[in-house]
C-alpha positions as CSV (number, residue, x, y, z in Angstrom):
1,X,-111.2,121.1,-25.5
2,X,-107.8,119.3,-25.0
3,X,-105.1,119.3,-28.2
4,X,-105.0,116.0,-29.0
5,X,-101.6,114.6,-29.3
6,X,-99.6,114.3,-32.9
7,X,-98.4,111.0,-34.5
8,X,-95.4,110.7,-34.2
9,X,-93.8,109.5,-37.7
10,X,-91.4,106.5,-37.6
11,X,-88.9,106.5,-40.4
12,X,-89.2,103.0,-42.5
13,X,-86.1,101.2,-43.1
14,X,-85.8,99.1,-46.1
15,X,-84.7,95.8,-44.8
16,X,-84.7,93.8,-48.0
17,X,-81.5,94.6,-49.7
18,X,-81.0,92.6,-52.9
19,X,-78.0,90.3,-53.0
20,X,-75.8,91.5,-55.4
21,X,-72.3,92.5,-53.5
22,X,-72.9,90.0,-50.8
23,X,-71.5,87.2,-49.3
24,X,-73.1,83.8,-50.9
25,X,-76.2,82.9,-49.2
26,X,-77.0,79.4,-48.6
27,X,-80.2,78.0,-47.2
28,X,-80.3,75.3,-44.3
29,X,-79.1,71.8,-45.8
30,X,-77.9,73.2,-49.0
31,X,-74.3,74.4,-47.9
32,X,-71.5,72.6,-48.9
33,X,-69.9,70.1,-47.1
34,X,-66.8,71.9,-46.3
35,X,-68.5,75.1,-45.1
36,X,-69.4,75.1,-41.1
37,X,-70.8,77.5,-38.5
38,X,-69.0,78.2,-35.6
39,X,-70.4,75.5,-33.1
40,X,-69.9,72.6,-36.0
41,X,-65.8,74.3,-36.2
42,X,-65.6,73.8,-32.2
43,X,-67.7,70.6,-32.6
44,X,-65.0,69.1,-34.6
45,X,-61.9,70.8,-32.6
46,X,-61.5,73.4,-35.0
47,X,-61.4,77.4,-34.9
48,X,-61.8,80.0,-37.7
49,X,-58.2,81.1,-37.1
50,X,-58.4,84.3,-37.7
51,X,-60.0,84.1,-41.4
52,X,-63.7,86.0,-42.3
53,X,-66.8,84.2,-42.6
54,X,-67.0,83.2,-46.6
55,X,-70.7,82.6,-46.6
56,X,-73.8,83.4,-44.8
57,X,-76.6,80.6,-43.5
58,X,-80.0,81.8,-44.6
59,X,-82.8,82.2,-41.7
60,X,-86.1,79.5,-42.1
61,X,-87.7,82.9,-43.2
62,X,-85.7,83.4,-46.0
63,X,-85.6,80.2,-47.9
64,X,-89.0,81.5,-49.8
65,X,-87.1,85.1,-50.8
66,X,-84.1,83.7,-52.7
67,X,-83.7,87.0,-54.5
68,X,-83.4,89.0,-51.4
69,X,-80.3,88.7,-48.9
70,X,-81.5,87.6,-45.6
71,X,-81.0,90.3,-42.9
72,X,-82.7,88.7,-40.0
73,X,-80.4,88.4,-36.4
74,X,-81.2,84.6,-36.8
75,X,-78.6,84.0,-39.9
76,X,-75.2,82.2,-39.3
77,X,-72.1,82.7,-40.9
78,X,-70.7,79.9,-42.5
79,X,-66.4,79.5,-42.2
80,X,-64.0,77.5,-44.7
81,X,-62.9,74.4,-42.5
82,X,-60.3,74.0,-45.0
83,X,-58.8,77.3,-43.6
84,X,-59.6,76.6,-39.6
85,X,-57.1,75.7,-37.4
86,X,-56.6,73.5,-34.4
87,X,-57.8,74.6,-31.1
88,X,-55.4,75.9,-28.6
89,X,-55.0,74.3,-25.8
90,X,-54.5,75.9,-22.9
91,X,-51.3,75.0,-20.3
92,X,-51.1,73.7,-16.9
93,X,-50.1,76.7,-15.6
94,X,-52.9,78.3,-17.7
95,X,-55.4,76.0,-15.8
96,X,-54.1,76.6,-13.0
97,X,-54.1,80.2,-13.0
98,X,-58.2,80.0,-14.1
99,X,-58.5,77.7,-10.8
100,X,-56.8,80.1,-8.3
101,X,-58.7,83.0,-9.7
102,X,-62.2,80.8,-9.6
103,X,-61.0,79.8,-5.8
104,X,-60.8,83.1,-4.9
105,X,-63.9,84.5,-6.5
106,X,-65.6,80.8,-4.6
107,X,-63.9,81.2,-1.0
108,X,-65.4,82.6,1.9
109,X,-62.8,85.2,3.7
110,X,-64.4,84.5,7.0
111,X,-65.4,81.0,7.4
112,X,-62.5,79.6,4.1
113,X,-64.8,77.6,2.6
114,X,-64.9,77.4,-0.6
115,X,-68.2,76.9,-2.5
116,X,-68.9,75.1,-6.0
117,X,-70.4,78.5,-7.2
118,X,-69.1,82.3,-7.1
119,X,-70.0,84.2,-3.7
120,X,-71.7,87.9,-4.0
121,X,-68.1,89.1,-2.0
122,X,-68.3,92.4,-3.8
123,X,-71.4,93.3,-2.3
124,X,-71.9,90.9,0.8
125,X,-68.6,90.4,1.5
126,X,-69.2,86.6,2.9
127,X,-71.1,83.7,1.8
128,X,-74.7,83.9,2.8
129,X,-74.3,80.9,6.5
130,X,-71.8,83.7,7.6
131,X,-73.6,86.4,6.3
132,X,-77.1,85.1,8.1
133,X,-75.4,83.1,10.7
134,X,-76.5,79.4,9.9
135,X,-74.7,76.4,9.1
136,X,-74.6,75.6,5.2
137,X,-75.4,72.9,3.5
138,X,-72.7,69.9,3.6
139,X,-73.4,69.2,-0.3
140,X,-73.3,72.9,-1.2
141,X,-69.1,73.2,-0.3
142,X,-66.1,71.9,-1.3
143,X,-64.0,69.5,1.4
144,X,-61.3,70.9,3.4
145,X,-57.9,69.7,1.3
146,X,-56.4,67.3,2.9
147,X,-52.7,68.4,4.2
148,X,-50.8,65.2,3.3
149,X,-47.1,64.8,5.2
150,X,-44.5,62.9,3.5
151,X,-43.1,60.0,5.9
152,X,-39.5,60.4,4.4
């Protein structure tokens, strides 16, 4: 006769916590106008700017529990858009910067084409035509720039 195995026990954690000592918990529809998630913020070319979430967005689940706080990973917090700031925006040379690194992270060091996605270079080293030996697809690169002399 074999031993059978033991059960393990799993520990039970409470996940209703009541709501007292909380952040105010609103349900879908029922937040005031002048509190926003995140996405309606960026939406509207705002950020938080650096202030706490002041309210919490109650999951679908929830709405029938209003005594209990919603703990579920599908709650949002709510931000004061009276407090949000502009956007920044970022520089030319900012852009610019972001574009070298993409063209280098894009660019093929053997055949210097540069493709509209990012090239497996740590681990291949060249884009796949080089790496296989075949000729890419003309709609799957970049055009050469065009060098451009001045007549003056």
């Amino acid at each position: 006769m074999s031993p059978r195995a033991k059960k393990k026990l799993r520990l039970v954690v409470e996940r209703q916590a009541p709501r007292e000592g909380r952040l105010p918990e609103y349900d879908r529809r029922d937040a005031p106008a002048h509190l926003l998630t995140r996405r309606q913020l960026r939406a509207r070319g705002l950020s938080p700017g650096g202030h706490e979430p002041v309210a919490v967005l109650r999951c679908r689940g929830c709405a029938a529990r209003p005594d209990l706080a919603c703990t579920h990973p599908t709650r949002a917090w709510l931000y004061d858009a009276r407090l949000a700031r502009e956007k920044r925006v970022s520089t030319l040379a900012q852009e610019w910067a972001l574009d070298r690194a993409m063209a280098a992270r894009q660019t093929c060091p053997q055949c210097r084409r540069r493709y509209h996605y990012c090239l497996p270079l740590r681990t291949q080293g060249v884009c796949d035509p080089c790496a296989r030996s075949y000729d890419p697809t003309p709609g799957t690169f970049l055009p050469a720039p065009v060098a451009t002399s001045l007549a003056a």
